[in-house]
N, C-alpha and C positions, 0 to 999 in steps of 0.2 A: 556351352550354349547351343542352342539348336539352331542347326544349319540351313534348313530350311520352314517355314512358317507358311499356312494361310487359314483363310473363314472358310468355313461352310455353314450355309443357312441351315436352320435346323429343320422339323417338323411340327405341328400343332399334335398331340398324342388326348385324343377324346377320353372323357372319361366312363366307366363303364356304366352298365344298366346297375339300380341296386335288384331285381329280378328278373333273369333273362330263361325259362325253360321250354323247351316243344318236345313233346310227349306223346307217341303213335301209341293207338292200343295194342293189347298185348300179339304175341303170335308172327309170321312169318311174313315177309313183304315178298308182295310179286309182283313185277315190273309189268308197268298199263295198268295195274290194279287198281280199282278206286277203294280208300282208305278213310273210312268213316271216323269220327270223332277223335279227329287229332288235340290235345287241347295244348294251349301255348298262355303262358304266364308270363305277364311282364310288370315292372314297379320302377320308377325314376325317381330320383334324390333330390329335384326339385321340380314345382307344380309345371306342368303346360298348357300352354293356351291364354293365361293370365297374362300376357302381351299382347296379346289380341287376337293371333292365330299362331300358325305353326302347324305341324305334319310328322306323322310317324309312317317310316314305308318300313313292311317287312318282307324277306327276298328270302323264298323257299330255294333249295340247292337249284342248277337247271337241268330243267327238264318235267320239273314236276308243274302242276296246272292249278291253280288253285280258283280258280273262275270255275259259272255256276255250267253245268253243259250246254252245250247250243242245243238249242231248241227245232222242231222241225215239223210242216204240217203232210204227213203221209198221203200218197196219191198211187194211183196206176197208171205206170206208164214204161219210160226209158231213162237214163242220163246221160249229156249229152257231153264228148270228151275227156278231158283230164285223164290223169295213171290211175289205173286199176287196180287196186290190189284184195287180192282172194283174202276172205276170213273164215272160212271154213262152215262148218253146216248148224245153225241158228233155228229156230220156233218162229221168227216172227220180225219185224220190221222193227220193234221197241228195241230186241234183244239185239239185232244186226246196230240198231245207229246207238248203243251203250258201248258195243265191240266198238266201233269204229272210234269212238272218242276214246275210247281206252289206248288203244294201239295204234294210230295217226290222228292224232288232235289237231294236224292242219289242212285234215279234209272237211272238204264242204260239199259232201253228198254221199247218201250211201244208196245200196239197193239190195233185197234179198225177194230171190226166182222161190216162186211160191212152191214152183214143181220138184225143184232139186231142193230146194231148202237149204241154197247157200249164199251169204252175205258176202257183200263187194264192198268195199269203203272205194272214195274218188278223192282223190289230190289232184286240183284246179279245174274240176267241170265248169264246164261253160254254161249249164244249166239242166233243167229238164224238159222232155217232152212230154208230155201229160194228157192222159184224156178225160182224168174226173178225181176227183178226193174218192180215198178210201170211207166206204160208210164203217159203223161204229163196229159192226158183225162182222164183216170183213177186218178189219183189223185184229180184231180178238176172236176170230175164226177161219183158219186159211182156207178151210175146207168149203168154205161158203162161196169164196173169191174165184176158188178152183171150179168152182159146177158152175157160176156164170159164165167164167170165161171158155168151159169146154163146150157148154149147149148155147154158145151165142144169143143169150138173151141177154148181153150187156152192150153196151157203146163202146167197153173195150173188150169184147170177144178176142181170145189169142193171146194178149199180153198179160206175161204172166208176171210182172215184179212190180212186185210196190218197191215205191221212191219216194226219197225226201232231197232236199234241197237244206245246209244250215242255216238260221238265220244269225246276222251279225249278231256277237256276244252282246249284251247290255252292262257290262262290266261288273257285274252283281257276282259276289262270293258264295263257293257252295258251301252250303246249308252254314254260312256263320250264325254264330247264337251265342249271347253270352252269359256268363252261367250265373251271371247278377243284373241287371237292367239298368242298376243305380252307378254302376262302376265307370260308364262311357258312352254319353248319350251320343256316340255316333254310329254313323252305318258307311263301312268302309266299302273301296272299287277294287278290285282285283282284274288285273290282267294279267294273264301267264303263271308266271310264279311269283307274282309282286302284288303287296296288300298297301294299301293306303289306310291312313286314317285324315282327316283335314280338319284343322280348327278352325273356324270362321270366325271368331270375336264374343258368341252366347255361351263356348264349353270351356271345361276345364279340366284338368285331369290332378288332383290335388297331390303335394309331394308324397310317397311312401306310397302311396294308395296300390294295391297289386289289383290287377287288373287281371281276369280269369277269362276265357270263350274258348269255343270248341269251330273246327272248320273241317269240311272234308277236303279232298285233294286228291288227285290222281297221279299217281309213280309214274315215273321214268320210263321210257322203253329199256334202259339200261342202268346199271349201278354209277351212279356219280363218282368221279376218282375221289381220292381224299382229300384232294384242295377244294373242292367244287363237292363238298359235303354238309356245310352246314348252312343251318337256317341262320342269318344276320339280321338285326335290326338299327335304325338307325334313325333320331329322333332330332329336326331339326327346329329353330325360333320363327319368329314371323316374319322376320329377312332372307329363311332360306340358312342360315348360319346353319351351322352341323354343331348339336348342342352334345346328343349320348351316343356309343355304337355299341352291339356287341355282339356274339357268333354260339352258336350251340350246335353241337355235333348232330348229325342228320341219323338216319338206320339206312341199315345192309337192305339193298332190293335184290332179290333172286328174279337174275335177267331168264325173259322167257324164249324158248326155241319158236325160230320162224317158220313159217312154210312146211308144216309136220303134216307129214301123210304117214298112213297105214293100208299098206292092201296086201286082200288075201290073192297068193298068188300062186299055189299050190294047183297042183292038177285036181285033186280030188275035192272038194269046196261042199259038202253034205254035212250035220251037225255028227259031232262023232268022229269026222274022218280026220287020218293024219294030215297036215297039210303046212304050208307055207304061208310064214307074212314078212313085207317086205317094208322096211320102215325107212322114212330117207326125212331131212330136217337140215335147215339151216341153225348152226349153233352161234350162241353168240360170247360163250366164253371156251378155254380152253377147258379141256375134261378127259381122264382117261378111264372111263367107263359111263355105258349105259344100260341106265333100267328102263323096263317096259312092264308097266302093268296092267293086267285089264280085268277092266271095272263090270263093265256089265258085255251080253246078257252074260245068264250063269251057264257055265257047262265046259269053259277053257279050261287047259290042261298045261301048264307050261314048263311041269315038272320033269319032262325029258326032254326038251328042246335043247337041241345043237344048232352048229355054225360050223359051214365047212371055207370060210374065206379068209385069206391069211392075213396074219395080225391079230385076227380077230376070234375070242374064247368066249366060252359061255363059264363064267366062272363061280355065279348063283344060279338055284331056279328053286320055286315051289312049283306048286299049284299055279295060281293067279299071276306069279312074275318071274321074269328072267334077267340076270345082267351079263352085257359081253362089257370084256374086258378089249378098248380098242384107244386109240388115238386121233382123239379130234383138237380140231388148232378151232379158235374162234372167229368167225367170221367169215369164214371159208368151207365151201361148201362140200360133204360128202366127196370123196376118190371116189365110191359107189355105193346104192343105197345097203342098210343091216338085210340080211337076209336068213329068217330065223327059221330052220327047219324043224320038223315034225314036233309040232304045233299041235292038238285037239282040241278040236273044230268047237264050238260053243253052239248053245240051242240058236231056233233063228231068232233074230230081232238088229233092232240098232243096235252095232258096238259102239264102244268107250272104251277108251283107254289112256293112263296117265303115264306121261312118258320125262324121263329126268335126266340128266348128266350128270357124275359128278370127278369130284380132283382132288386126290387122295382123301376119299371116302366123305368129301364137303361136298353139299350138293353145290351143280353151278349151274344149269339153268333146267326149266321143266316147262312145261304146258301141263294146263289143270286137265284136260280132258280136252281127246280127239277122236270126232267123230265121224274122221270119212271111212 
């Protein structure tokens, strides 16, 4: 006989969706990305809302955003406070506050210097100072902005950044749409990475019925671990009870390098000449090697480039790219910046360049293109 005995209460075990899928289109995730036509399919084993209401919330991994972007009215001026953080060189005030929701979605104000053409996102500005809305030529013209304010025949002569300020979200999903109109006469709230649907007592959602739409969303600054990877749903009665749950695995986000510069830094700096570039980045995974490739203009040479710094090998090169072979820990910043010697120098114009890490031969994070 058994010596010792007791209870233990047990658990309620929900039962699952009869179709739970989320389905990114095809191709490569990269972390801050915004991520067009996600489509998520779901069907329950009996009807909802036929009690009079009831609520479906669905819970993207975190980190991801599934609200529609904040919105913002462009002005000339300053902003006033909050942390600062550099985004690197932008077109235009549209292009700097899409960076900016890409990369800190809990800032609420950006600005981009018409002169240097580099965008600032703000986490916690106090506001702005302002001397007038951007007109419509000005916005879709820097060049317009620029000659007011150099021959002071504006009210803001001198200042040189357009600003925006966010306005609070209105809890509205980006771009939901559903790929039948007949399937769910509702229009869900999203906040963050959480989708609502609400039954009020007029809908219904009939048993079996699959239920098909499409939403955009915006990636992570970082790859979700694998507990904190899937998309969950969870469908409750009109008391709040917890009727269905279920989970579907999320995709790989390729985490992007922070704070990447490139300068030339070579003594001799003329198209043509041998020279130096010095590359420095906050990483944000581990990786023991980096490529550097450069995209435009045309005329780089990268197919004899060396490294004299120890640890550190040039173990590829073409034309257009190089990789050293080197030891970076994630998260932690550069011992000292890459320094790639004899280089050939490229005609003039804007550079670009797409710069990656990878561990063992996987890539682990990149920036699309750097244009200081």
């Amino acid at each position: 006989s058994a010596l010792d005995a007791t209870e233990v209460p047990g658990f309620p075990i929900n039962p699952q969706l009869q179709r739970w899928v989320v389905s990114p289109p095809p191709g490569e995730q990269h972390a801050g990305s915004t991520v067009h036509h996600v489509v998520v399919e779901m069907s329950f084993s009996e009807a909802i809302g036929t009690d009079g209401g009831g609520e479906i919330h669905i819970y993207a991994p975190e980190g991801f955003d599934l609200a529609a972007p904040m919105q913002c009215a462009p002005q000339i001026g300053e902003v006033l406070g909050g942390e600062k953080k550099r985004l690197g060189v932008v077109q235009s005030l549209a292009e700097c506050v899409q960076k900016t929701w890409e990369r800190y979605p809990t800032a609420n104000a950006a600005s981009w210097d018409t002169m240097t053409t580099v965008c600032y996102a703000y986490i916690g500005a106090n506001g702005l100072n302002a001397c007038r809305p951007l007109t419509e030529e000005e916005a879709q013209n820097s060049q317009s902005a620029r000659r007011l304010q150099a021959d002071g025949g504006d009210a803001c002569a001198g200042i040189t950044a357009h600003v925006c300020a966010f306005a609070v979200s209105d809890r509205a999903c980006h771009a939901y749409a559903l790929r039948d109109q007949h399937q769910l006469p509702l229009e869900p709230t999203c906040d963050g990475n959480e989708m609502v649907f609400r039954f009020t007592g007029g809908e219904n959602l009939p048993a079996l019925a699959v239920v098909e739409f499409q939403i955009t969303t915006r990636n992570p600054p970082r790859n979700p671990s694998l507990v904190n990877s899937f998309w969950s749903i969870e469908q409750f009665d009109s008391s709040m009870g917890l009727k269905y749950s279920g989970s579907a695995h999320g995709w790989h986000v390729i985490p992007l390098l922070d704070d990447v510069t490139i300068k030339l830094t070579g003594v001799l700096q003329s198209s043509g000449s041998l020279s130096q570039l010095t590359i420095n980045f906050m990483p944000a995974s581990d990786a023991d090697a980096l490529q550097i490739i450069a995209m435009n203009p045309a005329g780089f040479d990268l197919s004899g480039a060396t490294i004299s710094q120890q640890g550190r090998s040039v173990v590829e090169k073409d034309i257009s790219s190089a990789t050293v072979s080197m030891t970076i820990i994630g998260e932690v910043a550069l011992d000292f910046p890459v320094m790639l010697d004899d280089v050939v120098l490229s005609r003039p114009g804007r550079t670009e360049f797409h710069v990656l890490t990878f561990k063992e031969t996987l890539k682990a994070d990149e920036t699309l293109l750097v244009t200081d």
